[in-house]
Rosetta silent file (secondary structure, phi, psi, omega in degrees, C-alpha in Angstrom):
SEQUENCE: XXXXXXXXXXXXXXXXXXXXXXXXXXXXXXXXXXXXXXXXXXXXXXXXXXXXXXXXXXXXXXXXXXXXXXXXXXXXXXXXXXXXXXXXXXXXXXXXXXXXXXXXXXXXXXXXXXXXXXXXXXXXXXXXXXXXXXXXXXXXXXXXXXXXXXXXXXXXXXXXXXXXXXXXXXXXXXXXXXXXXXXXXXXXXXXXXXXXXXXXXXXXXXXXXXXXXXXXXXXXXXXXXXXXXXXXXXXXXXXXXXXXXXXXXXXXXXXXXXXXXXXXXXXXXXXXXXXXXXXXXXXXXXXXXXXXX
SCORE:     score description
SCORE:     0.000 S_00000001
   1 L     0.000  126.233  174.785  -11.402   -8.257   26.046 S_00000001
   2 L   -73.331  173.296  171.613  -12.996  -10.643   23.934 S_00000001
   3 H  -102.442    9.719  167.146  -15.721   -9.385   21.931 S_00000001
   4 H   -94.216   45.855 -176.286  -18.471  -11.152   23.300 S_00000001
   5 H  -145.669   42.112 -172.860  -17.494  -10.125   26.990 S_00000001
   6 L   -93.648  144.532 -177.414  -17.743   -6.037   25.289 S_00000001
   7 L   -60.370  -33.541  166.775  -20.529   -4.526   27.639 S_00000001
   8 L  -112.043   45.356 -167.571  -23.045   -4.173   24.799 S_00000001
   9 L   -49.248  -70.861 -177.528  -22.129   -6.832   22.774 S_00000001
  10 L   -49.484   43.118 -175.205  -25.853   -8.192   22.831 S_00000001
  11 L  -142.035  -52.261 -146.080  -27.079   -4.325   21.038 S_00000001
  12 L   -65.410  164.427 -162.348  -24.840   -5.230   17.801 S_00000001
  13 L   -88.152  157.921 -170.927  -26.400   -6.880   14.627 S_00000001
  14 L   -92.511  -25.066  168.130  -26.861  -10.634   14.216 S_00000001
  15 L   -97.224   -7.646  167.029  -24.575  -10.832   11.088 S_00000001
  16 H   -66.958  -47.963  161.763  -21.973   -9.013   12.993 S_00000001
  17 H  -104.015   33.861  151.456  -21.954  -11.182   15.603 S_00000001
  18 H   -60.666  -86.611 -173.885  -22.434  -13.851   12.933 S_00000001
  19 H   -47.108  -33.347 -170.814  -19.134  -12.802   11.693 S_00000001
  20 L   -91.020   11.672 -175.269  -17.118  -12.208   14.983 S_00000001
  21 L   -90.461  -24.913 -161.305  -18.475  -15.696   16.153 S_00000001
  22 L   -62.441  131.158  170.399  -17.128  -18.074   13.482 S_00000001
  23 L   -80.246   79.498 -146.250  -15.403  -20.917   14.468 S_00000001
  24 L   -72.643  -15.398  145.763  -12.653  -20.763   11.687 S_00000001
  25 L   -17.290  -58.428 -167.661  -11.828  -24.756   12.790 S_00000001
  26 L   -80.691  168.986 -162.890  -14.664  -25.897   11.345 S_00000001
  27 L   -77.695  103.162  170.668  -15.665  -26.996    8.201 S_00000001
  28 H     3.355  -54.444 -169.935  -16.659  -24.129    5.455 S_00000001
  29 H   -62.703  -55.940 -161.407  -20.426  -25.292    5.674 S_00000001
  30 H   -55.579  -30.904 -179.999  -20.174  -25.158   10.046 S_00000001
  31 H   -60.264  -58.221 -140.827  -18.302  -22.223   10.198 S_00000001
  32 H   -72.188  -58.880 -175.516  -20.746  -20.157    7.457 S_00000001
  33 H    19.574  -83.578  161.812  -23.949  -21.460    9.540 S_00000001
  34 H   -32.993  -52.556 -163.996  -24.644  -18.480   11.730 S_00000001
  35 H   -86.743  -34.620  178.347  -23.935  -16.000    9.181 S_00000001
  36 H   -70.728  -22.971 -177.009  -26.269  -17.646    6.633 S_00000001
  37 H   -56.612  -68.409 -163.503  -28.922  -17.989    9.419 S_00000001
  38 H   -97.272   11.147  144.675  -28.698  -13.815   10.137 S_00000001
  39 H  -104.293  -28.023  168.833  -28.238  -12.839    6.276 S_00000001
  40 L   -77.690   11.038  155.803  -31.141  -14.675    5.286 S_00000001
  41 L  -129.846   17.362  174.965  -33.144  -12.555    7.880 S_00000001
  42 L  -157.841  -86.944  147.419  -31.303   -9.788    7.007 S_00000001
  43 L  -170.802  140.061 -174.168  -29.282   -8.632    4.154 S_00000001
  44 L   -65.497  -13.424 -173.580  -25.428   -9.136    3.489 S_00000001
  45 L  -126.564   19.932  154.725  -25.210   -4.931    2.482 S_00000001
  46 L   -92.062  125.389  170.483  -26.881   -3.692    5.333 S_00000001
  47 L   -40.870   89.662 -156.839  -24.899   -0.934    7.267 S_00000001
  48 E   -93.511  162.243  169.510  -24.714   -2.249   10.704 S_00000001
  49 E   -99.175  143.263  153.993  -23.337    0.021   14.381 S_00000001
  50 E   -92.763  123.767  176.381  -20.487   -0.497   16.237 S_00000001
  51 E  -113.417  123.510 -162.505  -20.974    0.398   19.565 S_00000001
  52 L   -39.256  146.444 -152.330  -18.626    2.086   22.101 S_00000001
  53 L   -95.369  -33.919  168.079  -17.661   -0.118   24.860 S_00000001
  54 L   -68.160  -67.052 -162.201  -18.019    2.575   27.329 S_00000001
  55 L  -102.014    1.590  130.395  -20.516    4.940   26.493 S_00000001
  56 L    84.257   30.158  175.116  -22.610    1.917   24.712 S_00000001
  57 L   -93.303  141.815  166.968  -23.123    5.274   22.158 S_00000001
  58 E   -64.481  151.910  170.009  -22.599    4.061   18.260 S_00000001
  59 E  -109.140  -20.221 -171.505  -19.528    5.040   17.297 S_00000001
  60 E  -144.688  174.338 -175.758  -19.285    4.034   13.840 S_00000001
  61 E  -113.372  117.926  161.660  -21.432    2.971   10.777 S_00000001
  62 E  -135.652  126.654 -179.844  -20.146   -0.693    9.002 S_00000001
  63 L   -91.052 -163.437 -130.569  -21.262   -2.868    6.781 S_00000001
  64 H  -101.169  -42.011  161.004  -20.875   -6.512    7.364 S_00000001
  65 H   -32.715  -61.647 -153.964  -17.920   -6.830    4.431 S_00000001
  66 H   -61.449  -68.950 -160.736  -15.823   -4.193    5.844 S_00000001
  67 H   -65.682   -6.352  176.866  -15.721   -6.295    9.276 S_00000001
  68 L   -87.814  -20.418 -165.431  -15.239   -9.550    7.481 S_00000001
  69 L   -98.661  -14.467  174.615  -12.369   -7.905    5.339 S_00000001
  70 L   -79.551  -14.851 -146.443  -11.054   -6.657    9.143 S_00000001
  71 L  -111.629   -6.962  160.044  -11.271  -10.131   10.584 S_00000001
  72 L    87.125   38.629  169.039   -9.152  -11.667    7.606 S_00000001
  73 L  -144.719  140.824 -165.748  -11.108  -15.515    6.618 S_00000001
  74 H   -71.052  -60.372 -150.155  -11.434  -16.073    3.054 S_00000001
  75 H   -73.981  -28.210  172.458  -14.484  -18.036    3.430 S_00000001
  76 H   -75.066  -30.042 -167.673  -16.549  -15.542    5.214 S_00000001
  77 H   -61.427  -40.469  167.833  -15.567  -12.979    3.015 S_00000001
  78 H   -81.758    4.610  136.251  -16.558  -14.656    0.066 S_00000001
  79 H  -105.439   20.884  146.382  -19.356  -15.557    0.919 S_00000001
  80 H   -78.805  -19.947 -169.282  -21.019  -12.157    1.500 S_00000001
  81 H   -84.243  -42.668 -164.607  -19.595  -10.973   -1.797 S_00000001
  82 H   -96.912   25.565 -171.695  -21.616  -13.883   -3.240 S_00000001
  83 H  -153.512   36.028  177.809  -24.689  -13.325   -1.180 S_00000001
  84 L    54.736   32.576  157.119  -25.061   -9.294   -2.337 S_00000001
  85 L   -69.377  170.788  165.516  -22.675   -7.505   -0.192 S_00000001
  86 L   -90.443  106.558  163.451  -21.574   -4.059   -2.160 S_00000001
  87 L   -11.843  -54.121 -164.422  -17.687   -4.036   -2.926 S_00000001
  88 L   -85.998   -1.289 -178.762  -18.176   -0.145   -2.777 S_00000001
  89 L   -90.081  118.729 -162.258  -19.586    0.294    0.324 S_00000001
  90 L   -78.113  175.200  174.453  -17.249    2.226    2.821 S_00000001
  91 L   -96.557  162.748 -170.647  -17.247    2.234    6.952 S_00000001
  92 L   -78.803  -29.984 -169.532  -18.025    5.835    8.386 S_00000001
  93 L   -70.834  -63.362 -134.781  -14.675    6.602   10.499 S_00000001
  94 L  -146.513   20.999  161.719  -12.022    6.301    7.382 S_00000001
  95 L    61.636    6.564 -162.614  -13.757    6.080    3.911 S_00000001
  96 L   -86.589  152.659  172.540  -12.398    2.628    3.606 S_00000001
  97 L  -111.655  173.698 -173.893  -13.752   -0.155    0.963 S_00000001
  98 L   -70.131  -20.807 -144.461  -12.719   -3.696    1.643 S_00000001
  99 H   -89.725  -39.353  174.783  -10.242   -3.524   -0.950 S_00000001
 100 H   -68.493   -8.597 -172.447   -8.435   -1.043    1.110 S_00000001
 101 H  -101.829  -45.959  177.902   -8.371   -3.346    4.276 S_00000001
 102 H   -50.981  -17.258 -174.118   -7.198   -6.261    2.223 S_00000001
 103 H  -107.267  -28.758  163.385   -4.389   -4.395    0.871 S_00000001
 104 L   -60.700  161.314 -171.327   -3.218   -2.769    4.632 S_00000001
 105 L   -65.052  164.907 -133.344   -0.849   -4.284    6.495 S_00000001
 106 L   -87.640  128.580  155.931   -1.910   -7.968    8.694 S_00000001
 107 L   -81.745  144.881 -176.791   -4.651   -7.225   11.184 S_00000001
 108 L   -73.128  148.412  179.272   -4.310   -9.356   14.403 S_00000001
 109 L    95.977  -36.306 -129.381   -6.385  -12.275   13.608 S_00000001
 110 L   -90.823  152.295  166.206   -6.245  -12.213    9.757 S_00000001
 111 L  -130.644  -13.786  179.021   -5.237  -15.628    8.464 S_00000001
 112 L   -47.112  128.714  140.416   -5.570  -14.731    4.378 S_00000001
 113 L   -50.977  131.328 -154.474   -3.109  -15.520    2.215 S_00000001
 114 H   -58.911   -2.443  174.428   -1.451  -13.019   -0.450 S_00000001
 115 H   -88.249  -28.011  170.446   -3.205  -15.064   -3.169 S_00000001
 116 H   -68.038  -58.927  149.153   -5.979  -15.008   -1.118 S_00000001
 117 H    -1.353  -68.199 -170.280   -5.790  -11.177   -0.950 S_00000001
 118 H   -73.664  -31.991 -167.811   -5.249  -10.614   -4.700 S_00000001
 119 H   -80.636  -47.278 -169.219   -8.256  -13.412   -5.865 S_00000001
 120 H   -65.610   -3.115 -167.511  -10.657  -11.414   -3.492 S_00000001
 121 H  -102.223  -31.776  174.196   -9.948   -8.011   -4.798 S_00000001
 122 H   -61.801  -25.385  170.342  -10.917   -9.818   -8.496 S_00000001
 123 H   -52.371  -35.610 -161.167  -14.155  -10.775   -6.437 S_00000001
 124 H   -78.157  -60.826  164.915  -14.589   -7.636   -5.996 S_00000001
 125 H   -36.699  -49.018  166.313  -13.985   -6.284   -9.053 S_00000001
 126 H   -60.048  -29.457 -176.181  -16.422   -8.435  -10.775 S_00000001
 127 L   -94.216   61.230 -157.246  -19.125   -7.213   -8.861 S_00000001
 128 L    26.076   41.931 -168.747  -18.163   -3.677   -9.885 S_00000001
 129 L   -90.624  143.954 -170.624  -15.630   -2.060   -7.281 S_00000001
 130 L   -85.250  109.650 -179.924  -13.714    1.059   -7.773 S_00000001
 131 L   -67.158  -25.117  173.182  -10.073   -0.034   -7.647 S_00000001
 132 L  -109.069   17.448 -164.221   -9.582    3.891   -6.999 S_00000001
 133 L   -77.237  152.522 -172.388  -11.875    5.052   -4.721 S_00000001
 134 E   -99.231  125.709 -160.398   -9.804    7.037   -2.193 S_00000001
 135 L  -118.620  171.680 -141.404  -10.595    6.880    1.800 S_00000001
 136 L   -67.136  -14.135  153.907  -10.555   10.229    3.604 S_00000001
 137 L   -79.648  -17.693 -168.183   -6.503   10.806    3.398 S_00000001
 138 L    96.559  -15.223  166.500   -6.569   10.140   -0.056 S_00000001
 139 L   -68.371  117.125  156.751   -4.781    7.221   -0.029 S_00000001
 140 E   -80.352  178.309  171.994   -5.529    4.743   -2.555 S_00000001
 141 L   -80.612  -10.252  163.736   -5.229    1.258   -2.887 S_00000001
 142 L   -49.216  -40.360  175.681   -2.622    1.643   -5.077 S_00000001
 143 H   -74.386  -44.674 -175.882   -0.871    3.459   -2.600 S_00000001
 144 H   -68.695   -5.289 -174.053   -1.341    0.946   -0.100 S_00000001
 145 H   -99.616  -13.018  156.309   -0.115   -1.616   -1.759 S_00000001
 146 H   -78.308  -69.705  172.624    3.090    0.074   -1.919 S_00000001
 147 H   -17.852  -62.083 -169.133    3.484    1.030    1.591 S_00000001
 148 H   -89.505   -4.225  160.504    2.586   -2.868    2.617 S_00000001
 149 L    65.083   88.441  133.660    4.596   -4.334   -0.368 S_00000001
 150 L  -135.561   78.402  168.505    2.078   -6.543   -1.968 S_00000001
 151 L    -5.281  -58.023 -162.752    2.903   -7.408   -5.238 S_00000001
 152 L   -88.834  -23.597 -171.410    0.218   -9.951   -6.099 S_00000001
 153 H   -75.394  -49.747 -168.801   -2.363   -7.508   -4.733 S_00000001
 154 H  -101.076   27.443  163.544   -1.300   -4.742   -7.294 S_00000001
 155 H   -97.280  -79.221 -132.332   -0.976   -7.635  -10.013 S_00000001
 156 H   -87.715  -18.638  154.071   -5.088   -7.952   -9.634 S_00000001
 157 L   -58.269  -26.373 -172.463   -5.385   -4.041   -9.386 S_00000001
 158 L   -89.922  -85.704 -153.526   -3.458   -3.846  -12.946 S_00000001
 159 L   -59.640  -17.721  176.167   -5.619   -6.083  -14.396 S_00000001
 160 L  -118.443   31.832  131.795   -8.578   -3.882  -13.381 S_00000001
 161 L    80.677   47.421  146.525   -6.771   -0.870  -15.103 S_00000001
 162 L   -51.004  154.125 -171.290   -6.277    0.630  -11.977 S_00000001
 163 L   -88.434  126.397  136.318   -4.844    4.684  -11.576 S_00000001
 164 L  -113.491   37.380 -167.857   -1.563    4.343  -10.759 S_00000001
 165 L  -118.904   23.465  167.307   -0.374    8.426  -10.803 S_00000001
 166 L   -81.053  160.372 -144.025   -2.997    9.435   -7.853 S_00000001
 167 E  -131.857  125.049 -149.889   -1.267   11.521   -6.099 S_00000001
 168 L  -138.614  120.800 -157.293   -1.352   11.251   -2.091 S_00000001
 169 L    31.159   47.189  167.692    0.744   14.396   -0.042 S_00000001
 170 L    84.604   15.727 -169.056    2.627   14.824   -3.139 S_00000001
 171 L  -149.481  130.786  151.697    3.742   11.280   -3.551 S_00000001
 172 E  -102.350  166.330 -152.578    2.908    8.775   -5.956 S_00000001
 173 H   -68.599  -31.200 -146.616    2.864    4.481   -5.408 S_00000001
 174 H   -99.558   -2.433  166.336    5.895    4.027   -7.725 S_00000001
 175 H   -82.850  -37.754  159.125    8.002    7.198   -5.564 S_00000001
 176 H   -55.148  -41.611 -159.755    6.567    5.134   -2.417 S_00000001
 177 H   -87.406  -38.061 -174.965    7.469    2.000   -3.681 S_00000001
 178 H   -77.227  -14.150  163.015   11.205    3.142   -4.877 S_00000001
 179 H   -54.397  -50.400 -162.737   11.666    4.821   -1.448 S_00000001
 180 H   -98.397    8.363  176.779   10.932    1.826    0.725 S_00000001
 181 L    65.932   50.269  170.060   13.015   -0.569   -1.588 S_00000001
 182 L  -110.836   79.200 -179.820    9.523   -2.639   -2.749 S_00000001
 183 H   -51.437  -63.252  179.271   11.725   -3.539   -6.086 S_00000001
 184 H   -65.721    4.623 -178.624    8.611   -5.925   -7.086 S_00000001
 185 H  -100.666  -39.866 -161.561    5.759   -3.230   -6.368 S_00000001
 186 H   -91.820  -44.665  168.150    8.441   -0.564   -8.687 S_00000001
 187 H   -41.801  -65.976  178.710    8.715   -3.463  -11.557 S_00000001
 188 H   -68.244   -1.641  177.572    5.025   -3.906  -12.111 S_00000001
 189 H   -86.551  -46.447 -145.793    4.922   -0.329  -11.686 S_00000001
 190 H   -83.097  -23.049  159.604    7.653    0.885  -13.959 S_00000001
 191 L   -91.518    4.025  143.736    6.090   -2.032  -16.769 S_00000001
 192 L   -34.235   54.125 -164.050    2.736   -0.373  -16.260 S_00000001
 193 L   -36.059  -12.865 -177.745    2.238    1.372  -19.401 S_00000001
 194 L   -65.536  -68.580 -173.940   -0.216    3.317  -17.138 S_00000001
 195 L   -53.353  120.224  179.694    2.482    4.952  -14.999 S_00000001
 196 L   -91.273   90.022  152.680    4.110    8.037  -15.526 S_00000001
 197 L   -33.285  -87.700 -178.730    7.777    7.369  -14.693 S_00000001
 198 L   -29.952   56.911 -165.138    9.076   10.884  -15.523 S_00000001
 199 L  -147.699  170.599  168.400    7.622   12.965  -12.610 S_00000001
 200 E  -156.278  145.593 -153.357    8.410   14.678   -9.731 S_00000001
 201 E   -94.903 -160.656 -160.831    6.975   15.799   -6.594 S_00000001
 202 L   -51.023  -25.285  158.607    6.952   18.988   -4.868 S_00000001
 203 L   -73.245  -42.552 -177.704   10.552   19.728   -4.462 S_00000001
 204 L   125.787   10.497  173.714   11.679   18.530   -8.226 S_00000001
 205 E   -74.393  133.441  166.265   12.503   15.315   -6.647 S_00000001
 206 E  -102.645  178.679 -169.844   12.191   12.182   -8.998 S_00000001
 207 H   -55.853  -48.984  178.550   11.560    8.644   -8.384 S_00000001
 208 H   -62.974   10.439  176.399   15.067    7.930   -8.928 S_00000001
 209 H  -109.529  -28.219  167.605   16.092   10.316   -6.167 S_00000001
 210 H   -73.009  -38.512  177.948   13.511    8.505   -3.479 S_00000001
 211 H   -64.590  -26.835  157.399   15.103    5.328   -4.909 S_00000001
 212 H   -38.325  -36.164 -168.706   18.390    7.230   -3.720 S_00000001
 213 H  -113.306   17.148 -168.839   17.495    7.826   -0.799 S_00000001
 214 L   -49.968  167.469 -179.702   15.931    4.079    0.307 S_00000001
 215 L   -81.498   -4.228  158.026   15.418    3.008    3.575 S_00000001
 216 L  -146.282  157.495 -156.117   18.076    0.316    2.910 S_00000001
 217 L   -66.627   53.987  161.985   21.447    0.857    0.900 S_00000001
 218 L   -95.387  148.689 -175.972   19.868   -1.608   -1.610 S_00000001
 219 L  -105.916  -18.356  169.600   20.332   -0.799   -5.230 S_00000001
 220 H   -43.395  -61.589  165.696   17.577   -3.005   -6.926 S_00000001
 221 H   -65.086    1.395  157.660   15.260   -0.223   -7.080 S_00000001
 222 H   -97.203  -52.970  145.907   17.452    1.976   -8.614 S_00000001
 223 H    -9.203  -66.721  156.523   18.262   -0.467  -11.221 S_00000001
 224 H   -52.380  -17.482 -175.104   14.787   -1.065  -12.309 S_00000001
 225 H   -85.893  -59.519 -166.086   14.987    3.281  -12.854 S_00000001
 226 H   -67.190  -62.276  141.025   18.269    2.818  -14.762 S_00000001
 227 L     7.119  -58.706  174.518   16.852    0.452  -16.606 S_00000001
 228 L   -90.104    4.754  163.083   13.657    2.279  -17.439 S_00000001
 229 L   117.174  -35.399  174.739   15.146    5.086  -18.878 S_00000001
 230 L   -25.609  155.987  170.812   15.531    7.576  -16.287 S_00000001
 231 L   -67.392   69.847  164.967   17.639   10.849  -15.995 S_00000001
 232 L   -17.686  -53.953 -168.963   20.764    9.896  -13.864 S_00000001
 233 L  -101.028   34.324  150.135   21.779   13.554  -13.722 S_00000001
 234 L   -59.709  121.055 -164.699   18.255   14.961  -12.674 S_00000001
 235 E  -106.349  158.967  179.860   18.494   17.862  -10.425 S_00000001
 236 L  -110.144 -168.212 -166.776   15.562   18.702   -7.879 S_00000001
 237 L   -85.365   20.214  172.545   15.272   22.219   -6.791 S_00000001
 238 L  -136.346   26.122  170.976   18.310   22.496   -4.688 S_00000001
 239 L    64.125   -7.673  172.682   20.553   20.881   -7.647 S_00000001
 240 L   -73.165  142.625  171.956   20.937   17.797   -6.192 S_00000001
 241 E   -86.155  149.912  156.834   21.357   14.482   -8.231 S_00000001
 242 H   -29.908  -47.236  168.303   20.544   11.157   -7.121 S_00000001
 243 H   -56.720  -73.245 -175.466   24.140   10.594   -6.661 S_00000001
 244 H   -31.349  -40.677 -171.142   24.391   13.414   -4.496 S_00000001
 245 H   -86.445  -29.700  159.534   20.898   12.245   -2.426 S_00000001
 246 H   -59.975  -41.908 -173.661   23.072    8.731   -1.908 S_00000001
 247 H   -71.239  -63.819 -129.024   26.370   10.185   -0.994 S_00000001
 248 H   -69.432  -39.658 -171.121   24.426   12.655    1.460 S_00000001
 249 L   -90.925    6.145 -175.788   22.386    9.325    3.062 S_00000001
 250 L    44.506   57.484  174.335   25.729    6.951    2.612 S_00000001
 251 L   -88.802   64.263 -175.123   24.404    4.503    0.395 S_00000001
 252 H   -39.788  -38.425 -139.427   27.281    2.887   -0.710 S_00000001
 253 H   -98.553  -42.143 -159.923   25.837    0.153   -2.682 S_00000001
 254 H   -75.330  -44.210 -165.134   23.119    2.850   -4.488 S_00000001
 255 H   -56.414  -44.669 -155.009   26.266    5.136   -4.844 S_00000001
 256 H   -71.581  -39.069 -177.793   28.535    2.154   -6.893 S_00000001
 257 H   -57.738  -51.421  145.710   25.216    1.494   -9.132 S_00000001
 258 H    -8.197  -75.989 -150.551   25.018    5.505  -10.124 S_00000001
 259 H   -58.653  -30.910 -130.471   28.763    5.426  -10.544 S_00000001
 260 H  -101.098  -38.848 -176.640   28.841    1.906  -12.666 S_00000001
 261 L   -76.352    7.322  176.923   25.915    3.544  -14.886 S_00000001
 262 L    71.694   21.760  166.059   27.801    6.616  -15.531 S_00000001
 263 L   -41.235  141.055 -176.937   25.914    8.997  -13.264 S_00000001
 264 L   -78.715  156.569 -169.359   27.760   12.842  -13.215 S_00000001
 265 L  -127.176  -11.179 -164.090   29.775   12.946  -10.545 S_00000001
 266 L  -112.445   -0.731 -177.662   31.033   16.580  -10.984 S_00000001
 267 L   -59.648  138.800 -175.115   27.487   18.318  -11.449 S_00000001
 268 L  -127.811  119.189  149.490   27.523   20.948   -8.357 S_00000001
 269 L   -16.798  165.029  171.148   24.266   21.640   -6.410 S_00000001
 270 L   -28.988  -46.503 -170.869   22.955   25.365   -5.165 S_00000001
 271 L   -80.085   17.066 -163.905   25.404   25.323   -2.314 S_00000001
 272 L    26.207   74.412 -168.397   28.210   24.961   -5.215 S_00000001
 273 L  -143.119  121.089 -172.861   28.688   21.346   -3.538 S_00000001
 274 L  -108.063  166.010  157.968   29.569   17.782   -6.181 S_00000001
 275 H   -19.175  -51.717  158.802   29.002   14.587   -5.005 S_00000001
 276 H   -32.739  -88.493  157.734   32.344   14.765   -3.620 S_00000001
 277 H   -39.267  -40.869 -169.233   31.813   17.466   -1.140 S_00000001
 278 H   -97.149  -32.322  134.210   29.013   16.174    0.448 S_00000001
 279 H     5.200 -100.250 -166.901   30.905   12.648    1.197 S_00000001
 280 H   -32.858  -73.251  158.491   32.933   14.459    2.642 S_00000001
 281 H   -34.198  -50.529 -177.591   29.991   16.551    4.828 S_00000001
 282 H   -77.140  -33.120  153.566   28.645   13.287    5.804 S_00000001
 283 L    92.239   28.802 -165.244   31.478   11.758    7.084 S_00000001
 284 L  -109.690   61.109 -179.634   30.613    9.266    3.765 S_00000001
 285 H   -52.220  -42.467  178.730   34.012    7.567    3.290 S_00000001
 286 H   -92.124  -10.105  165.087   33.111    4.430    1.313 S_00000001
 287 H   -83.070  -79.568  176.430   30.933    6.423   -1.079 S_00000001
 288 H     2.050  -50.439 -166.901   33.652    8.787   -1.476 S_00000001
 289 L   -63.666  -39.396 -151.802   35.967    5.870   -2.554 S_00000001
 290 L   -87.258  -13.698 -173.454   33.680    4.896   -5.014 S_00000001
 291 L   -51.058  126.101  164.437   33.202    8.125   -6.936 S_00000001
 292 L   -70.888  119.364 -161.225   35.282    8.480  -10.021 S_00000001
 293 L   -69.879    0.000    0.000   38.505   10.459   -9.836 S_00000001
């Protein structure tokens, strides 16, 4: 359903359906038209309804940013930020500020670029926006930009001094970032003088043990750890090492990097189980191999 064929369509605010109207074809002035028409007879920061399609009940409270930062064109967005929308102003459902929808993953529709992405969150910033405000999980944007791996996005977050140790179900962005193997979101993290490297979440696990444990047998984020100083032979609360969290997931590649960096290989977990042993348990033959005898 498009949305001007939504059963109330016609109930909805004149800069909303400013904004979902724009002919992104057109020329920056032709496009903006509409929307300059129904902000100048209305205001770029007023909190407009979305209304259910059914029960033609509001469902949600948004202001005109938010839906400009959902529909993903640089030109509208920036020009409400330059025509007195508020940076800081969230939608009703999900706490969110624009900054957090610019930093989630690609919306259908969205055509911004990741440069465009990162220069709008400095837009933002100038006109005072909280780089940390938190939406109703707790998730920052910091966190999001690990999850969606955008680098240049958390470049323009750094520069506004940004948190990066909030702490979101017990996981922080650079334990996010070395988990999903986003080596350039854990580099600007791990040269963040901001960032507390050393930490561990609820188990005793450290970053280098989520970097252990990546979602692909890449070793770049564990590098950047080795690198930075970390404890190779850090045990979590069931004695397990990193090595040991590699062997167990068969991460040959993470396992050789460990090994090459002198990682213990004879250190024995709770279950009085080395690196060795759990190979073995896993049915982890090519880790096994690489372990020193």
């Amino acid at each position: 359903m498009s949305r001007q064929d939504h059963p109330h369509y016609d109930k909805h605010d004149d800069v909303l359906k400013a904004i979902w109207s724009i002919d992104r074809s057109a020329s920056s002035d032709a496009k903006l038209s509409k929307l300059k028409e129904a902000v100048s007879k209305s205001s770029a920061s007023k909190v407009v309804d979305i209304y259910d399609e059914k029960s033609g009940e509001s469902r949600a409270q948004v202001p005109p940013l938010i839906i400009a930062c959902f529909e993903g064109d640089y030109d509208t967005i920036k020009f409400l930020l330059d025509n007195g929308a508020d940076p800081n102003q969230t939608e009703s459902e999900h706490n969110l500020t624009g900054i957090h929808i610019l930093v989630d993953g690609p919306y259908k529709g969205q055509t911004l670029t990741e440069k465009q992405r990162a220069d709008l969150i400095r837009e933002m910033v100038k006109k005072g926006a909280d780089v940390n405000h938190p939406d109703k999980h707790s998730l920052t944007p910091v966190h999001k930009v690990a999850i969606n791996d955008r680098p240049e996005c958390l470049d323009a977050l750094i520069e506004a001094k940004v948190n990066p140790n909030a702490v979101f179900l017990g996981e922080r962005a650079i334990s996010i970032a070395a988990r999903q193997n986003r080596d350039g979101i854990l580099q600007r993290l791990v040269d963040y003088p901001a960032t507390e490297k050393d930490v561990k979440n609820e188990t005793g696990g450290s970053v280098l043990h989520f970097a252990a444990a990546g979602m692909v047998d890449s070793p770049q984020c564990v590098d950047i750890l080795i690198k930075a100083g970390l404890d190779l032979n850090c045990q979590d609360q069931r004695g397990n090492t990193a090595l040991m969290v590699a062997c167990f997931f068969n991460k040959p590649n993470i396992v050789k990097s460990l090994v090459n960096a002198k990682a213990d290989a004879t250190i024995k977990n709770k279950e009085d189980k080395d690196a060795a042993a759990l190979c073995d348990e896993r049915d982890a033959a090519d880790c096994k191999a690489l372990l020193p005898k």
